[in-house]
C-alpha positions in Angstrom: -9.1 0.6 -44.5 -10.4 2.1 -47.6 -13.9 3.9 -47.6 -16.0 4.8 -50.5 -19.0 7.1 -49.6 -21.8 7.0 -52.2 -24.5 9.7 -51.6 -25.0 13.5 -51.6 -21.7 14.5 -48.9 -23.5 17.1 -46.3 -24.7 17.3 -43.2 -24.6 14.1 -41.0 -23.5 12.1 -43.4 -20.1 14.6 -43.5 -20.0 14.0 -39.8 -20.3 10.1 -40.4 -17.0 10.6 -43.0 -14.8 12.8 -40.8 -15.8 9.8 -38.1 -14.8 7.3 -39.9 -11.4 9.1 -41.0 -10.9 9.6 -37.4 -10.8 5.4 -37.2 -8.9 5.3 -39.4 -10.3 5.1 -42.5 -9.5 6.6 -46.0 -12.2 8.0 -47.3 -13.4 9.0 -50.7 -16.6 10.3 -52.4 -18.8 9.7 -55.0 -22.4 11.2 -55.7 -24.2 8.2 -57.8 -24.1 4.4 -57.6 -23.0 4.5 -61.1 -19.8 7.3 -60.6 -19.2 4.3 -57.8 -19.3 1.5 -59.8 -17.1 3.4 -62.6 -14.6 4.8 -59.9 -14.2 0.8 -58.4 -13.8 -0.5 -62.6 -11.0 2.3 -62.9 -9.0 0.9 -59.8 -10.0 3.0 -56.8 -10.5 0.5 -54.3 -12.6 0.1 -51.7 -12.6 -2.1 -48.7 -16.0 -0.8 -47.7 -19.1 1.4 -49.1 -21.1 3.3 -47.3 -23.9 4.2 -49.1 -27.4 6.5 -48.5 -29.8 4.2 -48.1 -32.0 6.4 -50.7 -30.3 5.5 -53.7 -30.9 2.0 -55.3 -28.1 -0.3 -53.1 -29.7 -3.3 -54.9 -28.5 -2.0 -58.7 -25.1 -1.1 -57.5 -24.5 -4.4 -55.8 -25.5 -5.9 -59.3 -23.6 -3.1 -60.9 -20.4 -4.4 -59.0 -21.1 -8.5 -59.2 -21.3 -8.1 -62.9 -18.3 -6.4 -62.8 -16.5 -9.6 -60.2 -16.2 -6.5 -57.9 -16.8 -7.9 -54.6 -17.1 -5.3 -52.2 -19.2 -4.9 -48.8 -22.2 -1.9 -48.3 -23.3 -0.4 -45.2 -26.2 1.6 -46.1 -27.0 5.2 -43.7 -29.5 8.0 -43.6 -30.8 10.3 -41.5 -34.4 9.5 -39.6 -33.5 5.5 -39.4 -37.3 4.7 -41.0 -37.3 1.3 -40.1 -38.9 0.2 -43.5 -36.1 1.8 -45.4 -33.7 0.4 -43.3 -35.0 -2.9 -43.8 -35.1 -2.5 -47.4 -31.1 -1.7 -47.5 -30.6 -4.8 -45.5 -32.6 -6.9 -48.0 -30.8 -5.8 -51.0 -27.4 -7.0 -49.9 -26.4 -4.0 -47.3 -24.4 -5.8 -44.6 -25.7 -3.4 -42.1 -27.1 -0.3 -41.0 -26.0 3.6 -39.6 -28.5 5.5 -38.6 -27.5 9.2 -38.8 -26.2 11.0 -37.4 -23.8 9.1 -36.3 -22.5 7.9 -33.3 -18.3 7.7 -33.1 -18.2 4.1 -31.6 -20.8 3.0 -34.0 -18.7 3.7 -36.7 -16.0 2.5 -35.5 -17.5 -0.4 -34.6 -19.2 -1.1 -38.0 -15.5 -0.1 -39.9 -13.9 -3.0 -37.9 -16.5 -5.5 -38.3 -16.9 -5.2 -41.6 -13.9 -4.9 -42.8 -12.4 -7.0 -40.2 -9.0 -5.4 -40.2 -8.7 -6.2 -36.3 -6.2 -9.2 -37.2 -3.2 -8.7 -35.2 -0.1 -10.9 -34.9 -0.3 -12.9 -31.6 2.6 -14.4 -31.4 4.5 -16.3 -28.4 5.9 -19.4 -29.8 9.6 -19.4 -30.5 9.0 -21.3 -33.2 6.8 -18.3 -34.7 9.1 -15.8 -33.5 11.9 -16.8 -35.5 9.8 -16.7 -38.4 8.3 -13.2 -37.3 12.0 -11.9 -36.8 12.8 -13.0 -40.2 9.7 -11.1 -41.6 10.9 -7.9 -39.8 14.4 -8.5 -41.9 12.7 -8.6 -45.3 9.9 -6.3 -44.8 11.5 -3.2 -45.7 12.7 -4.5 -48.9 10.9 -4.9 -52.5 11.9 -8.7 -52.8 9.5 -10.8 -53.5 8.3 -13.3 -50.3 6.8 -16.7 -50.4 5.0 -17.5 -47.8 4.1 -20.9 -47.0 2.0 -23.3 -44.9 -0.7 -25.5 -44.3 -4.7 -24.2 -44.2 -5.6 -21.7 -41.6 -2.3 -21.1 -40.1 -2.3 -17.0 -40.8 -0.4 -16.8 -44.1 -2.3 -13.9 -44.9 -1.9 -12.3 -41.6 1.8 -12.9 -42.1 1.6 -10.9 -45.3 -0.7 -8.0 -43.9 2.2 -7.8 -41.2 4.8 -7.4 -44.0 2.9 -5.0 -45.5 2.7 -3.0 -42.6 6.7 -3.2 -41.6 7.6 -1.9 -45.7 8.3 1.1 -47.7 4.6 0.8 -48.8 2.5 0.5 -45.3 1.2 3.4 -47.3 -0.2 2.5 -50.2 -2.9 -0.5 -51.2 -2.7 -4.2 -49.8 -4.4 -5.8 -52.4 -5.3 -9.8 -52.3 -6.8 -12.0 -54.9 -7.4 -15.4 -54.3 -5.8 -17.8 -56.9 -8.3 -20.5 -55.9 -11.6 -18.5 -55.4 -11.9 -17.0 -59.1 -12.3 -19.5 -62.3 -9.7 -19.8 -64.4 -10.8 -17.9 -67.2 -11.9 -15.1 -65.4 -8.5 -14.6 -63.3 -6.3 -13.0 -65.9 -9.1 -10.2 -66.2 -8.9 -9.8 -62.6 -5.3 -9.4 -62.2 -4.2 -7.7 -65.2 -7.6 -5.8 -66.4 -9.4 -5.7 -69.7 -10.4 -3.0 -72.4 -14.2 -2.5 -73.6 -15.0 -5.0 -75.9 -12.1 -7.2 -75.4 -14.6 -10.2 -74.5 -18.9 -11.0 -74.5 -19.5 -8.7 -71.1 -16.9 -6.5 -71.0 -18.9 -3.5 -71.2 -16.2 -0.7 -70.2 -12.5 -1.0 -69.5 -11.6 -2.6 -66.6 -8.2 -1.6 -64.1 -7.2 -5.2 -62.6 -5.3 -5.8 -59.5 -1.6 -5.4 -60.6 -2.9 -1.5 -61.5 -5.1 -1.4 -58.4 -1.7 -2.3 -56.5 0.3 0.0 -58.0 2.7 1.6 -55.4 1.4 -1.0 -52.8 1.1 -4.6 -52.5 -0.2 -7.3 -54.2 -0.8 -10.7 -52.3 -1.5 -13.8 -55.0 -2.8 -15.9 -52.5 -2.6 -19.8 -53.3 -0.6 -19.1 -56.4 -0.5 -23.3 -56.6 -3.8 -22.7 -58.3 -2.6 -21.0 -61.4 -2.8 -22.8 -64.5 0.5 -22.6 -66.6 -0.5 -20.3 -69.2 -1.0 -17.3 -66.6 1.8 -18.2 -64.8 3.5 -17.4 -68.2 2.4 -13.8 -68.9 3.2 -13.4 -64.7 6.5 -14.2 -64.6 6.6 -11.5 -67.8 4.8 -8.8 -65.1 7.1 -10.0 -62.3 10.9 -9.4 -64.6 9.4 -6.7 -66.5 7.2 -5.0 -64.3 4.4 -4.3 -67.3 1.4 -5.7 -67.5 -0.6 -6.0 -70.5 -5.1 -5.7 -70.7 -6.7 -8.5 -72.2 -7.6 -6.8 -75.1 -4.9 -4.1 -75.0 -2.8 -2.7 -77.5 0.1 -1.4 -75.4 1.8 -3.0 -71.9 0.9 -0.8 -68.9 3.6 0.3 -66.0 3.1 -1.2 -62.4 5.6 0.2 -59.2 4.5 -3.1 -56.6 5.4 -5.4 -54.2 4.6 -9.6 -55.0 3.5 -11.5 -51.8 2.5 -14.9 -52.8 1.4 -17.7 -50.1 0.8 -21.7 -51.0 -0.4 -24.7 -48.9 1.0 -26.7 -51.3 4.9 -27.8 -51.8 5.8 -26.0 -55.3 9.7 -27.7 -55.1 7.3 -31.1 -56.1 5.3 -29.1 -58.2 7.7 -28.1 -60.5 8.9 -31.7 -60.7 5.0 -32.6 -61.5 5.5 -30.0 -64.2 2.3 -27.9 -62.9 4.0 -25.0 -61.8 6.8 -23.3 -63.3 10.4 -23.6 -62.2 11.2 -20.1 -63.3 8.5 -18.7 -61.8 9.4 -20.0 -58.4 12.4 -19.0 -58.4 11.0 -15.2 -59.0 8.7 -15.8 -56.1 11.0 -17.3 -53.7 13.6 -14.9 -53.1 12.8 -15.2 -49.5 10.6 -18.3 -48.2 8.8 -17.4 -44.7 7.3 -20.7 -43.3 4.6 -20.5 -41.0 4.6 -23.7 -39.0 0.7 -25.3 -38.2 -0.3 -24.8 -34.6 0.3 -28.3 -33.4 4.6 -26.9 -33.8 4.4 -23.6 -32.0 2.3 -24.8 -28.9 2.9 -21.5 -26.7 1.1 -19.6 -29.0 -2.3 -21.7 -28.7 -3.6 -20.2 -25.7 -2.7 -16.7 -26.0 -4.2 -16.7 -30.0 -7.3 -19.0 -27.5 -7.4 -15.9 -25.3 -7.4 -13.1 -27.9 -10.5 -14.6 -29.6 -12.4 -15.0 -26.5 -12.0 -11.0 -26.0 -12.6 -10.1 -29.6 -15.9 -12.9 -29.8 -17.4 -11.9 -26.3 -17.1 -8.1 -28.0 -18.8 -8.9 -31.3 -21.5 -11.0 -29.2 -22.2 -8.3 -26.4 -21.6 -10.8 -24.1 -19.3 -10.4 -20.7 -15.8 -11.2 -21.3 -14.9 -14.5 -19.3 -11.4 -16.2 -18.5 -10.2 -20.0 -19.5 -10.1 -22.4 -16.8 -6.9 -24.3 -16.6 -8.6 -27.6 -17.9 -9.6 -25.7 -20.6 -6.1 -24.3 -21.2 -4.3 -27.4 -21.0 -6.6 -29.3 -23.5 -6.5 -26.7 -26.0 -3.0 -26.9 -26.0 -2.8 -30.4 -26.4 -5.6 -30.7 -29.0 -3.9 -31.3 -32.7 -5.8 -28.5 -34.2 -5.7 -29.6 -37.7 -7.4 -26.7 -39.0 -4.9 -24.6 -37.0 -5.7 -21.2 -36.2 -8.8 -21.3 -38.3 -10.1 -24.0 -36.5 -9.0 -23.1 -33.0 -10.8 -19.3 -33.9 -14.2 -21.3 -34.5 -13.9 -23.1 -31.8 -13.4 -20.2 -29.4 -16.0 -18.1 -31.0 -18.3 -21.4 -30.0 -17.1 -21.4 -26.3 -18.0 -17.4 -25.9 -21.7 -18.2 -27.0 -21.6 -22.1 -25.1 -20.0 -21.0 -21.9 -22.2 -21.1 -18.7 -20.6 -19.7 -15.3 -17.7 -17.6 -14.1 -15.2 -19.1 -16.6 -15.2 -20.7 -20.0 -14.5 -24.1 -19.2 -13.6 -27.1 -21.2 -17.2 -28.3 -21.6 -17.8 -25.4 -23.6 -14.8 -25.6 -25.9 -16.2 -28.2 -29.0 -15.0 -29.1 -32.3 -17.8 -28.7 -35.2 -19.4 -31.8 -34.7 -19.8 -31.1 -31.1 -17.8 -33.7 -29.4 -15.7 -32.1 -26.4 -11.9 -32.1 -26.7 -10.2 -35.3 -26.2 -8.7 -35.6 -22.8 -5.6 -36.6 -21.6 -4.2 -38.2 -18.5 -1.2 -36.3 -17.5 1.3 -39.0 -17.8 0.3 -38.6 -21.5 0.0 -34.7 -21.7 3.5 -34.8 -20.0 5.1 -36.7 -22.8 3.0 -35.0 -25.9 4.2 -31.7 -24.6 8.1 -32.9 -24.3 7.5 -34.2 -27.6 6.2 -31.1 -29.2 9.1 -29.0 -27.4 11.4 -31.1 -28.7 10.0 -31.1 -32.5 9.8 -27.2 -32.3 13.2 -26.7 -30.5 15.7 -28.5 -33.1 14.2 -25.5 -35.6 16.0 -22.9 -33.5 19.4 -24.7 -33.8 21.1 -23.4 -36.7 24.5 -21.8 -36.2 25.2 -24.1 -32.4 27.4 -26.2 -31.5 26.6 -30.2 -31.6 27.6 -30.0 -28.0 25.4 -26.9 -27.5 22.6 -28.7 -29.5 22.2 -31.6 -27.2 22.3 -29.4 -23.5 19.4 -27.3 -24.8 17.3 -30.4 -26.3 17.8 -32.2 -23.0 17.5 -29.5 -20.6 13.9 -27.9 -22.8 12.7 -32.0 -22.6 13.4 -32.2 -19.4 11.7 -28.8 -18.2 8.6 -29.7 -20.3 8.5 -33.1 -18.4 8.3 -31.1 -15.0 11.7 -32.2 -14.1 11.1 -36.5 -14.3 14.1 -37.8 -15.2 12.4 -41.1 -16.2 9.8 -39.4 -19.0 12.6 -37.3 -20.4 15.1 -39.7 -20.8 12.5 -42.0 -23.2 11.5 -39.2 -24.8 15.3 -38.6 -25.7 16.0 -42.2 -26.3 18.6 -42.6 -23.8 19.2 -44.3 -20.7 18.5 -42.8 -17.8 22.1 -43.4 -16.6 23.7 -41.2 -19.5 21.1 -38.9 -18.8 22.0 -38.4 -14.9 26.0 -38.5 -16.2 24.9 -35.3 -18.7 22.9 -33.3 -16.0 25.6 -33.6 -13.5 28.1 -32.6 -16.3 25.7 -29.2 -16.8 25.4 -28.4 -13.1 29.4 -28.9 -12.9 29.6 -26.3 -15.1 26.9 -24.1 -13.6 24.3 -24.8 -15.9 21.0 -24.1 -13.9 19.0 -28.0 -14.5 15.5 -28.3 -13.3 15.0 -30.1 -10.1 14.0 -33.7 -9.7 9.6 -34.2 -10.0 9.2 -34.8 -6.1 5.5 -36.7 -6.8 6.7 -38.9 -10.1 10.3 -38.6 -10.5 11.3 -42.6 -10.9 15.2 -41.3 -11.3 
C-alpha cells in the first residue's frame, strides 16, 4: 500500500511512518496540503494520507475532488484533543491516530482503510483451474481479460496477477470504466496540460503515467465509448500516450489488465466495442465462473468473512453451524461473492449463541435463506457437480469423460443409485452395468446409500 504523510515529519509522527513501513507500507512525505495535492496531480500515488490534523484536511480534500483525485485521509496528532479530533472527522478524515502511535493501531487503520486484506480463497476446482492458469500468464507482459458476472472477484483476480508478475513491484493502478463520466475519463487515463480545458488549472499526470512500470487495471472496459477506445488501442500497440492538450506523445513501460461483465464477442457484433481492440485485450481470457459453479468455494470464502467481520466488529469470532453451511451452499447467490460477503458481515453482527446459525444468515431484505429438503439438496448439489465438472474435461478421453461424470454424480448423491442415475439421464440398469464395469477394473465406486438407496 502506498502512504503519503502530509505534516511536519518529526517526533511521533516519524515513529507513526517507520510503523506503518514496518506493515508494510510505502511511505512518502510531504510538508503542506498543497505540495500534497501537487505531488498526487504529478502521478505519485497514494492509496492513503495521513495527515496532521493541524493543517486544513477540509481544503485538501477539496483540493483533490476538484482535481477527480479520490483518495482516503486519516488525520493524527499528538495530545488527541477531542475537539480537534472531531473536527478532522467532520471534514472528510476517515479516521483518527492519536500519537504517538501504537504499532497495532496502525496497522489496523492501514488495512481497513485501504482494505488490501483481499486474499484469494480458493477451493473449487472449477476456480483452481482458472487460478492455475493465472499462475501461467502472470509472469508475462501480455495483456489479460478477465471476465465474469458482478461480484465474482474480477478484481481480486487481477490484484493476484499483479502479485505473481515481473511488476509485484511497482503500482497496481485501477480506474473504473463505469464510475467516471465519459468526458472526464480520457483526462483520467491519459492526463491533461494547464489550460487544455475550463478547470484544468495545472497539468495533470493520468493513470497510464501513474502506472508506468506497474499495472494498469481498466476495469469494465465495456463502458468505453468508441472514440476512447480509439486513441487506447493507439496506447496499447504503441505504448505512447498523448495529454489532452499536449503537444508531444508521452512513453509508458505497463502491464493492461482489463475485466468486463459483459460479453464483448456480441459487442463487437453490436458494433459498440471495437473488434481490434479486443483482440489487443484478449490475448489471454481468464473466466471467473459466479459462485453458484464453484460450490466448494462458498463456505470457505463464508468462513473467511466471518473471521475478518467479527475482527472489524470487535466481536468474538464464532463457527457456522452445519445448517448454516449447507444452506449457504445451496443458496444461488446471484450477487456472488459480493452478496455472500454482505451477508456474512450481517450474520457476525445478527448472530446470537455459541455458533452463527442459519437464522442469522439473511439476504438484504431480511428474509432467511430458502430451505431445502435433502432429497432436493441431494440432487441440486449432483447437479452443480456435474455443471462444474464437464469444465475440467479438456484433453480426456470420451470413455474417461463419462467414468468421472458418473462416479463425481454419484459421490455427490451420497452413493444412491436411483438420484444419480436421473440426474445422468440413464437408466438405472446401464448405470449398475457401468459401476460394475469400474469396480472390474479396480476403480474405487462409492458404496450403495444404506438409508435411501432405491437401486
Amino acid at each position: 500500500m502506498r502512504l503519503l504523510v502530509v505534516g511536519q515529519l518529526n517526533g511521533q509522527l516519524a515513529s507513526a511512518v517507520k510503523m506503518a513501513m514496518s506493515a508494510g507500507a510505502k511511505v512518502s512525505h510531504v510538508e503542506t496540503i498543497a505540495a500534497a495535492t501537487h505531488a498526487l496531480r504529478a502521478g505519485q500515488g497514494a492509496d492513503l494520507l495521513m495527515v496532521d490534523y493541524t493543517l486544513d484536511i477540509a481544503a485538501l480534500i477539496a483540493a483533490n475532488e476538484a482535481e477527480r483525485i479520490r483518495c482516503p485521509v486519516v488525520a493524527c496528532g499528538v495530545g488527541a484533543d477531542p475537539q480537534r479530533a472531531a473536527d478532522a472527522i467532520r471534514a472528510g478524515a476517515k479516521e483518527f491516530i492519536p500519537l504517538p502511535p501504537e504499532a497495532e493501531l496502525i496497522a489496523a487503520i492501514l488495512a481497513a482503510v485501504a482494505d488490501d486484506n483481499r486474499p484469494m480463497v480458493v477451493r473449487d476446482p472449477a476456480m483452481q483451474a482458472v487460478m492455475s492458469l493465472a499462475d501461467q500468464v502472470a509472469p508475462s507482459d501480455a495483456s489479460i481479460l478477465i471476465t465474469g458476472e458482478s461480484g465474482v472477484g474480477k478484481e481480486v483476480v487481477a490484484r493476484y496477477v499483479h502479485q505473481k508478475s515481473r511488476r509485484a513491484g511497482k503500482s497496481f493502478i485501477s480506474v473504473n470504466c463505469a464510475a467516471i463520466p465519459e468526458n472526464l475519463l480520457e483526462s483520467e487515463l491519459f492526463g491533461h496540460e494547464k489550460g487544455a480545458f475550463t478547470g484544468a488549472v495545472a497539468r495533470r499526470i493520468g493513470k497510464f503515467e501513474e502506472a508506468n512500470g506497474g499495472t494498469l487495471l481498466l476495469d469494465e472496459i465495456s463502458e468505453m465509448d468508441a472514440r476512447l477506445q480509439a486513441k487506447l488501442l493507439r496506447a496499447l500497440q504503441e505504448r505512447e500516450i498523448d495529454r489532452v492538450g499536449g503537444s508531444k506523445p508521452v512513453r509508458v513501460d505497463i502491464r493492461i489488465l482489463a475485466t468486463s461483465n459483459r460479453d464483448l464477442a456480441q459487442a463487437v457484433r453490436d458494433g459498440t466495442f471495437r473488434e481490434d481492440l479486443l483482440y489487443r485485450l484478449n490475448v489471454v481470457n481468464l473466466r471467473v465462473p459466479p459462485l453458484r459453479e464453484r460450490p466448494a468455494d462458498i463456505v470457505a470464502l463464508a468462513e473467511f468473512f466471518v473471521k475478518k467481520y467479527a475482527a472489524a466488529n470487535g466481536v468474538a469470532e464464532r463457527p457456522l453451524s452445519v445448517v448454516a453451511k449447507q444452506r449457504l451452499a445451496m443458496h444461488r447467490w446471484t450477487g456472488n461473492v459480493r452478496e455472500l460477503e454482505n451477508a456474512m458481515h450481517r450474520a457476525v453482527l445478527l448472530a446470537i449463541g455459541p455458533e452463527i446459525d442459519d437464522a442469522a444468515i439473511r439476504l438484504p431484505d431480511g428474509q432467511p435463506l430458502s430451505a431445502l429438503d435433502p432429497h432436493t439438496r441431494a440432487a441440486q448439489a449432483a447437479s452443480l457437480a456435474a455443471e462444474t465438472a464437464t469444465r475440467g474435461y479438456v484433453g480426456q478421453t470420451v470413455a474417461e469423460m463419462e467414468q468421472q461424470l458418473i462416479l463425481d454424480t454419484l459421490s455427490h448423491c451420497l452413493g444412491n443409485r436411483t438420484h444419480a442415475a436421473n440426474i445422468l439421464g440413464i437408466s438405472i440398469r446401464t448405470l449398475r452395468n457401468k459401476l460394475k464395469e469400474y469396480a472390474d477394473l479396480g476403480v474405487a465406486v462409492p458404496p450403495p446409500q444404506s438409508a435411501m438407496n432405491a437401486a
